[in-house]
C-alpha positions in Angstrom: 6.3 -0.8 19.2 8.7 -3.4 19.5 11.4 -2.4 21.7 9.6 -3.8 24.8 10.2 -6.9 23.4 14.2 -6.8 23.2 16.1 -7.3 26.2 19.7 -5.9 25.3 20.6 -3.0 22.9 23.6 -3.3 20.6 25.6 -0.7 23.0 25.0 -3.1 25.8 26.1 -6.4 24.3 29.1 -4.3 22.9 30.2 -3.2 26.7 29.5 -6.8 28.6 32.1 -7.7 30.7 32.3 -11.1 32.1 34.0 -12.2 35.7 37.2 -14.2 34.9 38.0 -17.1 36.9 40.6 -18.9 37.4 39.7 -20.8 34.4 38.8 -18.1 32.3 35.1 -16.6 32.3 32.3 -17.5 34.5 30.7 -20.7 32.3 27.3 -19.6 33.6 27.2 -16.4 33.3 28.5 -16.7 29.8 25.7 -18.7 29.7 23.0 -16.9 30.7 24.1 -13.8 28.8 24.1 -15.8 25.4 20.3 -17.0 26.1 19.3 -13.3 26.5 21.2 -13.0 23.1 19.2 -15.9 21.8 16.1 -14.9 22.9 16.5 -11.3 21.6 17.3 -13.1 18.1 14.5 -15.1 18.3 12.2 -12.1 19.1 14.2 -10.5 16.1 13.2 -13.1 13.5 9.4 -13.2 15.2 9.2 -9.3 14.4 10.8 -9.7 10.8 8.2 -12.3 10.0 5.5 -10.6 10.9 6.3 -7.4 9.0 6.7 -9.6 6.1 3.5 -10.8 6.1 2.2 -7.4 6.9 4.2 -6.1 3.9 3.2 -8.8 1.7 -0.4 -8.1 2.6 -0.4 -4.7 2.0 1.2 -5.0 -1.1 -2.0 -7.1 -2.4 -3.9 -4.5 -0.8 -2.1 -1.8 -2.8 -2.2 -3.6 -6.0 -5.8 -4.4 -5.6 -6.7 -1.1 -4.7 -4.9 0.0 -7.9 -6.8 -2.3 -10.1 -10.0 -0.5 -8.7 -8.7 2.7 -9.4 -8.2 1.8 -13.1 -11.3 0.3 -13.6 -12.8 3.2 -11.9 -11.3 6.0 -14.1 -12.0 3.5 -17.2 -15.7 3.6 -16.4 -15.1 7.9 -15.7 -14.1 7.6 -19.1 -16.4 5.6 -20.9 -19.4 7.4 -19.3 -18.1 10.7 -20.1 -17.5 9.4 -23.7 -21.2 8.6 -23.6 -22.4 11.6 -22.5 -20.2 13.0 -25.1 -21.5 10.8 -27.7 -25.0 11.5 -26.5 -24.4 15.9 -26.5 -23.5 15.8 -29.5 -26.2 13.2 -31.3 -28.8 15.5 -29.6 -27.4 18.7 -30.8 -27.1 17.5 -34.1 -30.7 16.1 -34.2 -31.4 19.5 -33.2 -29.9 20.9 -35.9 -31.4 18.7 -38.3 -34.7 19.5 -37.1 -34.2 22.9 -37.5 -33.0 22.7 -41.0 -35.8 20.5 -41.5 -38.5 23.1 -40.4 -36.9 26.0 -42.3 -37.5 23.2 -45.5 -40.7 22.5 -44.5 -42.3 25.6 -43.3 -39.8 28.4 -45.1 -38.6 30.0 -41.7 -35.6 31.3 -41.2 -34.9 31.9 -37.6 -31.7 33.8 -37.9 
């Protein structure tokens, strides 16, 4: 995604070669080879930063999306826990009713 961005590879910077005068090496090709460097650093420190911020963004994401999830399965819980609560008043009420029939009327349905 990013390599397009990067002018030299590590390999490349390793093997560079510069022209020696009779000075020493070529000032401006020097130069010119250490503002590629600098550019690729810069490019370097762009990319970092962004994925950062992506990072840092999709952890907010993540954690939000986690707080759902709890609150979600909290309200799973709560409802089934009503519905619970709810079976079991209504089969009791059942069987009160029943044994309040077999009171009142002397049936026995068993």
């Amino acid at each position: 995604m990013y390599q397009n961005k990067i002018t030299l590879t590590p390999q490349e910077i390793l093997e560079k070669d510069f022209k020696i005068d009779t000075r020493g090496y070529r000032l401006k090709e020097v130069d010119q080879f250490l503002d590629v460097i600098i550019g690729d650093y810069e490019q370097f420190f762009a990319i970092i930063d962004s994925l950062e911020k992506e990072k840092a963004e999709l952890l907010r994401e993540i954690m939000a999306l986690k707080q759902d999830l709890r609150n979600a399965k909290m309200n799973v819980e709560i409802a089934r826990k009503n519905t619970d609560t709810t079976e079991v008043s209504n089969l009791d009420i059942l069987r009160r009713l029943s044994q309040l029939e077999k009171e009142v009327y002397g049936r026995d349905d068993n």
